[in-house]
NUSEFI-552862 format. One record per residue (C-alpha): x, y, z. Coordinates in nm, 4 decimals. Layout:
<recs>
((X, Y, Z))
...
</recs>
This chain:
<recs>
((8.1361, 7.5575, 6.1349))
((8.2926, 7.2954, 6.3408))
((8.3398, 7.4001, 6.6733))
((8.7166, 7.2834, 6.8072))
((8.9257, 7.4223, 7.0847))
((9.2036, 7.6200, 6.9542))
((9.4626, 7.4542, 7.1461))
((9.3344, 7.1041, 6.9651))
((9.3479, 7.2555, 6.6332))
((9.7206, 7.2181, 6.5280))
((9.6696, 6.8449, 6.6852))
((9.3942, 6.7494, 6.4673))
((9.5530, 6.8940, 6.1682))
((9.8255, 6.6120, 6.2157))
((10.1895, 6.6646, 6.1386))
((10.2636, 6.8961, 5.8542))
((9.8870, 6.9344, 5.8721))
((9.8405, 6.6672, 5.6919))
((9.5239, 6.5154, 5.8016))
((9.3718, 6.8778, 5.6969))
((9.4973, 6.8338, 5.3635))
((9.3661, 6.4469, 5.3042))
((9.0098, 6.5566, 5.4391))
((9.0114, 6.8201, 5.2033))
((9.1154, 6.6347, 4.8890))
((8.9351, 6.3480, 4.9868))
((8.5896, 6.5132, 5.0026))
((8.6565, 6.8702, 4.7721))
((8.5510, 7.0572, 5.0212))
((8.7508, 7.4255, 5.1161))
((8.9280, 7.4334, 5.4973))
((8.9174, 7.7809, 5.6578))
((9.1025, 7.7953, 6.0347))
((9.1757, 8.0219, 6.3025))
((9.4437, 8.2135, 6.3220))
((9.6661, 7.9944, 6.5474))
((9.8283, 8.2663, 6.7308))
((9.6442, 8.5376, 6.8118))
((9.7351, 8.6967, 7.1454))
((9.9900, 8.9246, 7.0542))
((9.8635, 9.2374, 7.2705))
((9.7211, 9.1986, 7.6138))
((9.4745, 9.4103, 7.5663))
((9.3407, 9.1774, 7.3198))
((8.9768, 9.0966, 7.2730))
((8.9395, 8.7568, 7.1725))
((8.7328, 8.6689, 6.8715))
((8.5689, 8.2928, 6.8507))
((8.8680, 8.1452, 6.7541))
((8.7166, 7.7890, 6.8296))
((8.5438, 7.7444, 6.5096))
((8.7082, 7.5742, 6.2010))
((8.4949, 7.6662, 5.8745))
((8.4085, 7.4608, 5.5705))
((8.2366, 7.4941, 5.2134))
((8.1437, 7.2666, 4.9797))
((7.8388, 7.0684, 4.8793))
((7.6098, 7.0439, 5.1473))
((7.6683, 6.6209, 5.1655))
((8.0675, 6.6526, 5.1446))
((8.0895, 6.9645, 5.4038))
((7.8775, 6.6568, 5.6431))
((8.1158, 6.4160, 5.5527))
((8.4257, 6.6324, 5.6227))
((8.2596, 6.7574, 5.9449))
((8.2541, 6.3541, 6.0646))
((8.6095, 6.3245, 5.9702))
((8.7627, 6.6311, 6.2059))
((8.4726, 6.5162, 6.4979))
((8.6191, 6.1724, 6.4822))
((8.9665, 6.2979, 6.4814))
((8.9077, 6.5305, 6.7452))
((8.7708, 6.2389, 6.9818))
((9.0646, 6.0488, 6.9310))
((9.2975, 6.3208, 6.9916))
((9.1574, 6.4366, 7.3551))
((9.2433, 6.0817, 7.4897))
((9.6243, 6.1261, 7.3509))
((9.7502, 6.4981, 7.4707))
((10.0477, 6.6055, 7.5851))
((10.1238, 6.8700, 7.8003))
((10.5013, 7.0277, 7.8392))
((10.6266, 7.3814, 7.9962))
((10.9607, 7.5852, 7.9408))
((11.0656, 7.9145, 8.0771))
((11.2461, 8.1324, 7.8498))
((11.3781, 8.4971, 7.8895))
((11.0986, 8.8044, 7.9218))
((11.2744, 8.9730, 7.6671))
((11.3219, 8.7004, 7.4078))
((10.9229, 8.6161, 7.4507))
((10.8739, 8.9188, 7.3258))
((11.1312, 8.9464, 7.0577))
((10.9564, 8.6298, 6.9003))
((10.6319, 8.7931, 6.9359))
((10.7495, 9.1041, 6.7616))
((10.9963, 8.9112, 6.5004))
((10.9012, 8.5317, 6.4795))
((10.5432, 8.5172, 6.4723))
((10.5002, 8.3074, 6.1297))
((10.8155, 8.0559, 6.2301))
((10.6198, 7.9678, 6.5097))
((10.3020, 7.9144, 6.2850))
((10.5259, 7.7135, 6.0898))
((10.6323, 7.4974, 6.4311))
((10.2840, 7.4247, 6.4853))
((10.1997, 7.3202, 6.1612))
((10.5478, 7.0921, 6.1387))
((10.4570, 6.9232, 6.3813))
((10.0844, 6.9029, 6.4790))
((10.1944, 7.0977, 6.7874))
((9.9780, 7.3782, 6.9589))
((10.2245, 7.6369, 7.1404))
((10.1432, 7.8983, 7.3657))
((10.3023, 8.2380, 7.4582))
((10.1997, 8.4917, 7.7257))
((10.1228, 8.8611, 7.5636))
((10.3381, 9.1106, 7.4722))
((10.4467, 9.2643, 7.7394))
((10.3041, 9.0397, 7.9936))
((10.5735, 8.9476, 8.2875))
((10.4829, 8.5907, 8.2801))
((10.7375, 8.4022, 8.0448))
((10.6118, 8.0595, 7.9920))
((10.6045, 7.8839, 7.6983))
((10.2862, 7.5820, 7.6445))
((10.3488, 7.3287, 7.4464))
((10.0564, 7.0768, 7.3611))
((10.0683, 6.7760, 7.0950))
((9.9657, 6.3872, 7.0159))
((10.2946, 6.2472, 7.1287))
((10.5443, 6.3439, 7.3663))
((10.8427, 6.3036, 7.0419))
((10.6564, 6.5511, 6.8560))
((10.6210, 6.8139, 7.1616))
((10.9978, 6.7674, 7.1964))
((11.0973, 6.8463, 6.8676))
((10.8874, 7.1632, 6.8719))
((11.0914, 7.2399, 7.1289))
((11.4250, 7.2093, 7.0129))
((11.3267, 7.4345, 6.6702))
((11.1259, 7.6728, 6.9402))
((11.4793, 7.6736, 7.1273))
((11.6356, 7.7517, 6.8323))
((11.4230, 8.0561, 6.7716))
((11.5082, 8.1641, 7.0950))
((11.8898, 8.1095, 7.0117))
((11.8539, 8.3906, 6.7651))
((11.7892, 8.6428, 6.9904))
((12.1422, 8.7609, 7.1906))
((12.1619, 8.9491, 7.5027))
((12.4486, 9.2360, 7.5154))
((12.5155, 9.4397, 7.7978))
((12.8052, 9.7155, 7.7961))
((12.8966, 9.9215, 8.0728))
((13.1682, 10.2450, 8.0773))
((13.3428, 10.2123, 8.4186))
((13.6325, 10.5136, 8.5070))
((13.9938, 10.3696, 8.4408))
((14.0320, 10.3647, 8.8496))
((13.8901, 10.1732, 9.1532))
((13.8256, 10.2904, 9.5331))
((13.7726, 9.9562, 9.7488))
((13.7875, 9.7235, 9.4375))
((13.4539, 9.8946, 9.3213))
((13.4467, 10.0856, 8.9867))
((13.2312, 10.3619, 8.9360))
((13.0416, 10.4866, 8.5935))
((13.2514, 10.7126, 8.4037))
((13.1702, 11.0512, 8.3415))
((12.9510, 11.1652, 8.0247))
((13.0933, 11.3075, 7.7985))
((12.7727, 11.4768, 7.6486))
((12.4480, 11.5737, 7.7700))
((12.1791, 11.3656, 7.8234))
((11.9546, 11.4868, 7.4960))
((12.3002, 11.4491, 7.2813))
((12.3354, 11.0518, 7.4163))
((12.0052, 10.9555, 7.3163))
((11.9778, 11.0857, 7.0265))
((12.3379, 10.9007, 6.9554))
((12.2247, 10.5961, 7.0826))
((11.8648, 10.6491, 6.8581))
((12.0836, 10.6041, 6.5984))
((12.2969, 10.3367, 6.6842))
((11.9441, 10.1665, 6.7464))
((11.8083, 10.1886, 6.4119))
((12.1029, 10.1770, 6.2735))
((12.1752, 9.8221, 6.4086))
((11.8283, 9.6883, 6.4165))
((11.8599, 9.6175, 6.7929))
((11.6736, 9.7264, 7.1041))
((11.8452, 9.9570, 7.3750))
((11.7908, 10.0262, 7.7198))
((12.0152, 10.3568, 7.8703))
((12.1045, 10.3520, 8.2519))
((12.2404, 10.6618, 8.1848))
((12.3804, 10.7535, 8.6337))
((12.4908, 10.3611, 8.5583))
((12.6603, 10.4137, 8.1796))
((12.5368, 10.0952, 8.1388))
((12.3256, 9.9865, 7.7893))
((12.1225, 9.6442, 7.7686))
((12.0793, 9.5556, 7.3995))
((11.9024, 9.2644, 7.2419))
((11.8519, 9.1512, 6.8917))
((12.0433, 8.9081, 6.6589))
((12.3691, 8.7889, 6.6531))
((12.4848, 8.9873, 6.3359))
((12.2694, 9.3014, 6.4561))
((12.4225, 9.2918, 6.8271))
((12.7895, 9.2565, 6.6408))
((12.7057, 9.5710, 6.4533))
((12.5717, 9.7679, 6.7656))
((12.8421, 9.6313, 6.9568))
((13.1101, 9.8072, 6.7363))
((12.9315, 10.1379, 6.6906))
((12.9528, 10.1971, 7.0763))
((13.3220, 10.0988, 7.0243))
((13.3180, 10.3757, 6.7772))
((13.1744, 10.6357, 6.9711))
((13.2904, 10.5841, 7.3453))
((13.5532, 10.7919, 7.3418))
((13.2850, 11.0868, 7.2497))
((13.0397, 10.9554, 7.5311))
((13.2912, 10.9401, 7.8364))
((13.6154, 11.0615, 7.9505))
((13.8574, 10.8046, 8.1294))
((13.6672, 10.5235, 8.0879))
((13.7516, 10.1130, 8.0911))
((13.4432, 9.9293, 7.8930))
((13.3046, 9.5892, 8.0073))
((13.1064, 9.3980, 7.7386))
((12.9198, 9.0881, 7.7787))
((12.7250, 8.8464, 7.5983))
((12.5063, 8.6166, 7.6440))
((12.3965, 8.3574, 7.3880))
((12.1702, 8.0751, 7.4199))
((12.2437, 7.7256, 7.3246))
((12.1296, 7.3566, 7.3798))
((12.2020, 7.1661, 7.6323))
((12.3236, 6.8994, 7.4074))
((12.5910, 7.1191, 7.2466))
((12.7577, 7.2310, 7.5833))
((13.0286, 6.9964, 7.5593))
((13.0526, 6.9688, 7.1944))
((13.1539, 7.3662, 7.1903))
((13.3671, 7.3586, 7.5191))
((13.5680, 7.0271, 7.4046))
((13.7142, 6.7824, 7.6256))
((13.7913, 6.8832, 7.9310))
((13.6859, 7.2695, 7.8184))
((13.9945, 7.2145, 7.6069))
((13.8053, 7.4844, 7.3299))
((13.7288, 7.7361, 7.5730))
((14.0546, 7.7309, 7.7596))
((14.2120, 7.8263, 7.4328))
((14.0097, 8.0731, 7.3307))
((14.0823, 8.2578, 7.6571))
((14.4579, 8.1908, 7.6394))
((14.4394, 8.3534, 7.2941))
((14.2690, 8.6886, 7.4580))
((14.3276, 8.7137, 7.8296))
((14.0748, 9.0251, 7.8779))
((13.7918, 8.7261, 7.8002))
((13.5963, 8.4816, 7.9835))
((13.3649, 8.2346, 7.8807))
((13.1522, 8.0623, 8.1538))
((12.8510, 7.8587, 8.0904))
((12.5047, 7.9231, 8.3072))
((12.1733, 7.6525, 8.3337))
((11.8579, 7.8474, 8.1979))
((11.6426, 7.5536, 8.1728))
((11.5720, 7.1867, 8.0679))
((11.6542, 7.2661, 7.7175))
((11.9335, 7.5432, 7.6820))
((12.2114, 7.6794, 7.8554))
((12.3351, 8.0162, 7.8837))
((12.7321, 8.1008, 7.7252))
((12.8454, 8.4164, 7.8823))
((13.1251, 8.5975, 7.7174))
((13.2816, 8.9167, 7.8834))
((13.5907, 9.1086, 7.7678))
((13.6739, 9.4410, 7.8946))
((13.8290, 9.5318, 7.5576))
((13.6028, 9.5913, 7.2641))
((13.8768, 9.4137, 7.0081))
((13.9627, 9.1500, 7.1950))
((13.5771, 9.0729, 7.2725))
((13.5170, 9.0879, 6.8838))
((13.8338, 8.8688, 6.8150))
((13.7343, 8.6096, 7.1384))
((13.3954, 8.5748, 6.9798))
((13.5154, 8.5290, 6.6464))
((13.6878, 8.2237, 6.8094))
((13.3950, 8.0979, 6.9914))
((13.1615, 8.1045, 6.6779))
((13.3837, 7.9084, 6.5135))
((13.2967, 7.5919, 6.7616))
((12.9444, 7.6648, 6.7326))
((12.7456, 7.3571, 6.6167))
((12.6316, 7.3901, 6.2641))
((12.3754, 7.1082, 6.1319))
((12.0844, 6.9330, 5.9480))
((11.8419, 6.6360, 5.9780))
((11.6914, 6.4375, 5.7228))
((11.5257, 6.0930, 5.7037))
((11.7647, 5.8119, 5.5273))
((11.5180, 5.4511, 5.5291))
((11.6137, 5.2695, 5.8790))
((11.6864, 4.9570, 5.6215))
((11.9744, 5.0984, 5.4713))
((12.1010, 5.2330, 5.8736))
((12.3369, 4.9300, 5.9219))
((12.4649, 4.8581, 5.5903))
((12.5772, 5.2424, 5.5622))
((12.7353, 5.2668, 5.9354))
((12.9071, 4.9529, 5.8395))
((13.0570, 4.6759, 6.0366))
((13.1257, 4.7879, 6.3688))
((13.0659, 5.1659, 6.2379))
((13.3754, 5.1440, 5.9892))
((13.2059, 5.2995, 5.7443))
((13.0612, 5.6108, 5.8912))
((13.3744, 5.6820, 6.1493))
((13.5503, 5.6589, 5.8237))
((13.3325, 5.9534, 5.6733))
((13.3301, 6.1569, 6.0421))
((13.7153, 6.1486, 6.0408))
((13.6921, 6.2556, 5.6353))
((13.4898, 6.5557, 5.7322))
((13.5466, 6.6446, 6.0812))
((13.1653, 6.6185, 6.1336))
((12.9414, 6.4150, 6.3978))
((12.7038, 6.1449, 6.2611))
((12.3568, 6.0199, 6.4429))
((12.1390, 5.7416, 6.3202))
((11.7914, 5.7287, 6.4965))
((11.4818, 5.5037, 6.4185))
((11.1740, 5.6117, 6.3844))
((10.9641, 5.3122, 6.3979))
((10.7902, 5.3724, 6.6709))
((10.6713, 5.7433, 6.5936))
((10.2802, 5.8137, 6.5195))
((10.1975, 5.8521, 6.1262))
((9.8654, 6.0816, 6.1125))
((9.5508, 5.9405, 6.0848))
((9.4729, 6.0206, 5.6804))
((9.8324, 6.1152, 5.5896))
((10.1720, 5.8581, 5.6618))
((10.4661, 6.0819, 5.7482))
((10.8681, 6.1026, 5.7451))
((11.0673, 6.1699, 6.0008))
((11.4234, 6.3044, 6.0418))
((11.6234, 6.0120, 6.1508))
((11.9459, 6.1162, 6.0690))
((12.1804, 6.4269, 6.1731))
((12.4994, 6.5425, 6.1008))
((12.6601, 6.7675, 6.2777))
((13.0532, 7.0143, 6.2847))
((13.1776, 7.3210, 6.4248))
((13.0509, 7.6114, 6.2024))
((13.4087, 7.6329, 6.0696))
((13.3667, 7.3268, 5.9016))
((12.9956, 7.3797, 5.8113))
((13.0676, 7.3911, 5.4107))
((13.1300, 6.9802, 5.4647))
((12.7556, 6.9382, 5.5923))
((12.6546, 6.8763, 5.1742))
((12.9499, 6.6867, 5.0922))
((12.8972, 6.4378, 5.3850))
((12.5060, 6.4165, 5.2809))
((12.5606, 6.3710, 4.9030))
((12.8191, 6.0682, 5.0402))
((12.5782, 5.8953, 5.3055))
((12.3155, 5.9170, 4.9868))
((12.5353, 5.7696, 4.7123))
((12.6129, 5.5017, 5.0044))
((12.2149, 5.4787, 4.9817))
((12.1641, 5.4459, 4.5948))
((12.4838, 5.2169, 4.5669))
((12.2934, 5.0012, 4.8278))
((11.9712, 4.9988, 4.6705))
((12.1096, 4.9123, 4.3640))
((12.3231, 4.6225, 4.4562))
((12.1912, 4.4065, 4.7383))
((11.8286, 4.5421, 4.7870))
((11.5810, 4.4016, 4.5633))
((11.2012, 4.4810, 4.5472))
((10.8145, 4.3749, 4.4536))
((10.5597, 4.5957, 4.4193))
((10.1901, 4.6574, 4.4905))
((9.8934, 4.8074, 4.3560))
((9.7386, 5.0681, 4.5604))
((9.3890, 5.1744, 4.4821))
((9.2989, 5.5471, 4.5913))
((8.9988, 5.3681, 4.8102))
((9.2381, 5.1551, 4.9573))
((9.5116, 5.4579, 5.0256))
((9.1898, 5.6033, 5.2336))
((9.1318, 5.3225, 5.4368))
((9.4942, 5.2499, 5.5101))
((9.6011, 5.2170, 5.8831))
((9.9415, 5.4258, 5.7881))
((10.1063, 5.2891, 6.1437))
((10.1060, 4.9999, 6.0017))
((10.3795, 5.1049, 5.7480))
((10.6682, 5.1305, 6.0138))
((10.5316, 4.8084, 6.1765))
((10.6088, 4.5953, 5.8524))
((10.8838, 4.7877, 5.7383))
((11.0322, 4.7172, 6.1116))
((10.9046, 4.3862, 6.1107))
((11.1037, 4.2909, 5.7918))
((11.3876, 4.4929, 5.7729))
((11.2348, 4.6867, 5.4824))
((11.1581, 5.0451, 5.3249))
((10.8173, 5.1102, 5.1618))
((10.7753, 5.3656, 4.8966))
((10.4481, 5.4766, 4.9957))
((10.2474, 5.7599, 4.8447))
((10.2782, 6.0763, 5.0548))
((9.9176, 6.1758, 4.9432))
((9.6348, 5.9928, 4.7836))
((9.6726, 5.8585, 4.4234))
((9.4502, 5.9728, 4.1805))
((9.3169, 5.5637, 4.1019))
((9.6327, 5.3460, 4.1272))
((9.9681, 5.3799, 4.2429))
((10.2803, 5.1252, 4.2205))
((10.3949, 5.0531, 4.5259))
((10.7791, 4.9160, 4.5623))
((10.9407, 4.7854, 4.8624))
((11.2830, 4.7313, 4.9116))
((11.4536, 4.4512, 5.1010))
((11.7131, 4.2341, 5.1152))
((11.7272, 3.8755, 4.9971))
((11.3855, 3.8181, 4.9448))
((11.2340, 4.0321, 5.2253))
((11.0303, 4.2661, 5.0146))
((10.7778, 3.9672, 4.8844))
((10.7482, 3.8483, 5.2998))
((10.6597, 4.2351, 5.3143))
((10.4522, 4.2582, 5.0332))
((10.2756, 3.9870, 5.1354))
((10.1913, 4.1759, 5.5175))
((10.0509, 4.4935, 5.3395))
((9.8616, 4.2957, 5.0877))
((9.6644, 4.1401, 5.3893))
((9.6480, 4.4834, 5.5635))
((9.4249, 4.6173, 5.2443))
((9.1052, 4.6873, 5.2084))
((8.8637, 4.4452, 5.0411))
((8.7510, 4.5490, 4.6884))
((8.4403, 4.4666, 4.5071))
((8.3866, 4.5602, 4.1089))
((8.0897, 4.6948, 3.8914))
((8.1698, 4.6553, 3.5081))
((7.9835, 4.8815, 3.3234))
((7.9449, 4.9349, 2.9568))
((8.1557, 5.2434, 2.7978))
((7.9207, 5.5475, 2.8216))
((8.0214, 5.9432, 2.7608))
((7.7962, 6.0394, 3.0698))
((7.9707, 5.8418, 3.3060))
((8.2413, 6.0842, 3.4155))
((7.9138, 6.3543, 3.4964))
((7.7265, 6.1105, 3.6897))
((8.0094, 5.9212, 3.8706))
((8.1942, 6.2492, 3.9666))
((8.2425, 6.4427, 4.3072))
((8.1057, 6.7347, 4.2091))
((7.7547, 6.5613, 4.0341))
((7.5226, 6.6574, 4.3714))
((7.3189, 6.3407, 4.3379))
((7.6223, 6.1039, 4.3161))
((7.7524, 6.2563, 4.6106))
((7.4369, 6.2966, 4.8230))
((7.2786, 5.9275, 4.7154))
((7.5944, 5.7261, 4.6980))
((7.9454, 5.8903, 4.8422))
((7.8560, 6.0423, 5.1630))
((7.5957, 5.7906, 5.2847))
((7.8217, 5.4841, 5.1626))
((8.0684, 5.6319, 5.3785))
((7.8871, 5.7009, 5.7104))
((7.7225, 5.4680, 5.7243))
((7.9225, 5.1583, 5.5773))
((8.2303, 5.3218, 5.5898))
((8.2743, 5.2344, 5.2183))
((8.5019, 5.4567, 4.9789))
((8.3800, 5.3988, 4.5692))
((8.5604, 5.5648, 4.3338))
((8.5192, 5.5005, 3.9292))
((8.7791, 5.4476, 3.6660))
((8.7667, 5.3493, 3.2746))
((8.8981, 4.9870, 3.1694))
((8.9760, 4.7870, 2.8599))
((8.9043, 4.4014, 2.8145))
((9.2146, 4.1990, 2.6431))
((8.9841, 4.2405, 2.3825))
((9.0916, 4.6244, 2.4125))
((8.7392, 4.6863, 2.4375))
((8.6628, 4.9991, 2.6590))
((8.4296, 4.9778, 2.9651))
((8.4292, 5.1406, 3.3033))
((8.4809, 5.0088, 3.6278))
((8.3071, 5.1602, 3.9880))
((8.5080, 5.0029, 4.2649))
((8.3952, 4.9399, 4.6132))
((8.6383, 4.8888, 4.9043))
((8.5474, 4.8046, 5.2713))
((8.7420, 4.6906, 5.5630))
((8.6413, 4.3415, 5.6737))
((8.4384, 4.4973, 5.9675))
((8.2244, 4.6883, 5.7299))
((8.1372, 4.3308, 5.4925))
((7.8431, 4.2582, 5.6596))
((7.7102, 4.5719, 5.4245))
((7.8361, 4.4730, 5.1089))
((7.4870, 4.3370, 4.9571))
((7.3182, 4.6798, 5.0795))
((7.5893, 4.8714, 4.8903))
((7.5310, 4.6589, 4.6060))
((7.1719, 4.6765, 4.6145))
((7.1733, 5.0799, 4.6212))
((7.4576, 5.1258, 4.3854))
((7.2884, 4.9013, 4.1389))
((6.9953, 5.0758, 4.1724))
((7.1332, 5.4245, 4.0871))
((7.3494, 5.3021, 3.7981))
((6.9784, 5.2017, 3.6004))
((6.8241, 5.4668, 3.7656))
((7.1160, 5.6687, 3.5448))
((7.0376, 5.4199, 3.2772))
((7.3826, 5.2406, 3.2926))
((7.4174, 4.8496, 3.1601))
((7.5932, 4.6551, 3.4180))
((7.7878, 4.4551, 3.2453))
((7.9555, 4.2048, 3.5267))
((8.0166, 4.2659, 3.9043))
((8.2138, 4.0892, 4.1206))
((8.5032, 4.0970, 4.4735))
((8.8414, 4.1704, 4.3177))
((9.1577, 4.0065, 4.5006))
((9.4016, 4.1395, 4.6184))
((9.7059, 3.9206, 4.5080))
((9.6307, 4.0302, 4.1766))
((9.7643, 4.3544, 4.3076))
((10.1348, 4.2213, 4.3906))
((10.3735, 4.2619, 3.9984))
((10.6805, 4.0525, 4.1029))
((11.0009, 4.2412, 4.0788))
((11.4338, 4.1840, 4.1286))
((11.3275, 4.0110, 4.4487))
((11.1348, 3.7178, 4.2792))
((11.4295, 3.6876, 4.0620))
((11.6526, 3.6473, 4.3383))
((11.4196, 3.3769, 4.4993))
((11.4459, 3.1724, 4.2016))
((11.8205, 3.1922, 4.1922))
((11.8851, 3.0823, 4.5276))
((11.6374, 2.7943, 4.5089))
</recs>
């Protein structure tokens, strides 16, 4: 067991958890964890939920135990701490009815969040991650959790006033007879009910399409409940901040229409916190408040983000934006560009993120794919006609030494996108990168210097070779693997080879950082001695360079032509 703090668990798993999933590739060993949100009663008895598990050989559970110890060190002097206040009842509706989509937040993004207990009258949300981007895009998709969950209340007033004051209308039934009615319409409608039966009053939450369907049913059966009566509905649904003036228009232009259309409405907008914003709709007609909202959906903000290569941003937006205010006027839509140079990759994992968003009222929400499938066939036709690219070779040792940061800072650097592996290759990948004019070879040329050394044992073609130099031979592991890498921080891996000749031989490959060369002839001294030990024939050894790794590609081509 390795013992780490719950909270620091989501934060040492790295976005998507990805530094969980490199650790456990890279040494074979299984990865149990904690459930990450556990307190769902308060009456709960908490468990040791501090301990993340591992199994594997005995040498390669010690070598994944260094990794998460090293990342948890270097975590604790990067947290981030943020608060938001939501509503009781919506804590606990996520508790009840969003427990693995908040699983699935924390895992996204590498961000531990915290909610009070069922039940509990404290409503504050923790949030806790590496950077303060990635706590703020928890956030928004916590927000939008939250912005699933509606608020209805519905009151039966009598048709008359005294002093401008109405009272509750008279029931219709007895009291047995309107629960038992309103039971119905509960389970019925998937939604939770509160009576004020001396009040006539009903507080209702649940989710937009279940509230509609609850809301209707009272509509259905009022006029069995009371005698006389004048109903009052309202509604409150969340939203973000952001979208408060995309839904009300300019100068509330939407909403102003919307409450022409149906003067028994009113739409107002309330503050709830940093993030979202209260829209309160009340009608005091149940057709006209189904009809008004109908309206008001309508101008609700449908969208997506994905991640488009920040080197193709300004040829797609165009000169002066003529391109893409060419596609927002096509579509009726909103377009953002972001960069995300300057965002964190994880430690044993390089990451993606959304840098893009588009963005319409949910009436035009069926252009959201044709406006993608355009900005991407801007993309190709870009790629294909004034981006040319060289490529790399990419060892597997090298992929595990790789500072991934560095990725953005060359592709930023150089105007360039990198096709890097998402995960580790299994020997060699081809790595292309894409730039203009002859930008890819100046960026080629910065990762080349940013890889690992490599130094090569030839050995003559043997059948045993693949059980000895293998991850799951004990011995291997135990005499060269896990102590190469603790203590010389050295990744080996072995492949098989052919000479020109097309004779076959293998190859073991050693591959250090230049801190870590002053224990090359060690390495070489021990690995030799294991290969006769295993009665290998060593056939040559020697370092390897890498600019032997760069294959020129369209961007060479171009060089040439413009000499």
């Amino acid at each position: 067991a390795v013992e780490v703090p719950l909270s620091m668990i989501p934060l040492v798993g790295g976005v998507s958890f990805g530094d969980f999933r490199a650790i456990a590739k890279e040494t074979g060993v299984n990865i149990y964890l904690p459930s990450i949100l556990p307190e769902l009663a308060q009456n709960f008895k908490r468990h040791n939920l501090d301990n993340i598990y591992l199994s594997g050989l005995e040498a390669q559970v010690l070598l994944a135990k260094k990794f998460l110890l090293g990342i948890v060190e270097k975590r604790r002097d990067e947290v981030f701490y943020k608060n938001i206040d939501i509503l009781k009842f919506k804590k606990d509706s996520i508790l009840l009815n969003f427990k693995d989509d908040i699983s699935s937040i924390m895992c996204k993004y590498g961000v531990f969040v915290q909610l009070p207990p069922l039940g509990a009258d404290e409503s504050t949300i923790h949030f806790q991650g590496n950077t303060s981007e990635l706590v703020e895009r928890a956030i928004v998709d916590f927000t939008t959790l939250t912005n699933e969950i509606f608020l209805t209340n519905v009151w039966f007033h009598k048709d008359t006033s005294s002093n401008g004051h109405f009272d509750p209308a008279d029931l219709n039934v007895n009291a047995g007879e309107l629960y038992d009615l309103v039971s119905r319409i509960s389970i019925a409608s998937n939604v939770s009910i509160y009576v004020n039966k001396d009040a006539a009053s009903f507080e209702f939450w649940g989710s937009r399409d279940d509230s509609l369907k609850a809301i209707k049913q009272f509509n259905r059966y009022a006029n069995q409940l009371y005698n006389d009566f004048k109903p009052e509905i309202e509604f409150k649904i969340e939203l973000g901040v952001s979208y408060h003036e995309f839904i009300s228009g300019k100068k509330n232009g939407k909403i102003s229409k919307i409450m022409n259309n149906f003067k028994t409405s009113t739409i107002n907008f309330e503050p709830l916190n940093e993030y979202s914003l209260l829209v309160d709709l009340k009608s005091i007609d149940f057709n006209e408040f189904l009809n008004s909202y109908e309206q008001l959906q309508n101008e609700f903000p449908s969208e997506i983000r994905f991640y488009i290569p920040e080197a193709f941003h300004r040829q797609i937006i165009g000169t002066g934006g003529s391109l893409i205010q060419s596609i927002m006027r096509k579509y009726n839509v909103f377009i953002k560009f972001s960069n995300s140079y300057d965002l964190k990759n994880n430690f044993k994992s390089p990451i993606r993120f959304d840098n893009v968003i588009i963005r319409c009222p949910s009436k035009n929400s069926s252009n959201i794919p044709l406006v993608k499938n355009e900005l991407n066939s801007l993309l190709i036709n870009n790629e294909n006609t004034t981006f040319f690219n060289t490529y790399f070779k990419l060892s597997r040792n090298q992929f595990r030494l790789f500072d991934f940061n560095k990725i953005q800072q060359i592709e930023k650097k150089t105007s360039t996108f990198v096709r890097f592996p998402n995960s580790e290759p299994n020997d060699y990948a081809l790595v292309e990168v894409l730039g203009t004019e002859n930008h890819s070879v100046n960026a080629t040329k910065l990762f080349i210097n940013e890889l690992a050394e490599s130094y090569e044992f030839k050995i003559t073609y043997s059948k045993k070779f693949h059980q000895i130099i293998n991850d799951t031979n004990e011995s291997y592991v135990e005499k060269i693997k896990v102590p190469f890498k603790i203590l010389y921080n050295f990744e080996i891996m072995g492949i098989d080879n052919k000479t020109e000749e097309s004779v076959p031989y293998h190859s073991i490959i050693l591959s250090f950082l230049p801190e870590s060369d002053l224990f090359l002839e060690d390495a070489i001294t021990y690995l030799t001695s294991f290969l006769r030990e295993n009665e290998f024939m060593i056939l040559d050894r020697g370092e390897l360079s890498n600019n032997d790794s760069i294959i020129h590609g369209s961007a060479s081509r171009y060089t040439q032509f413009n000499q």
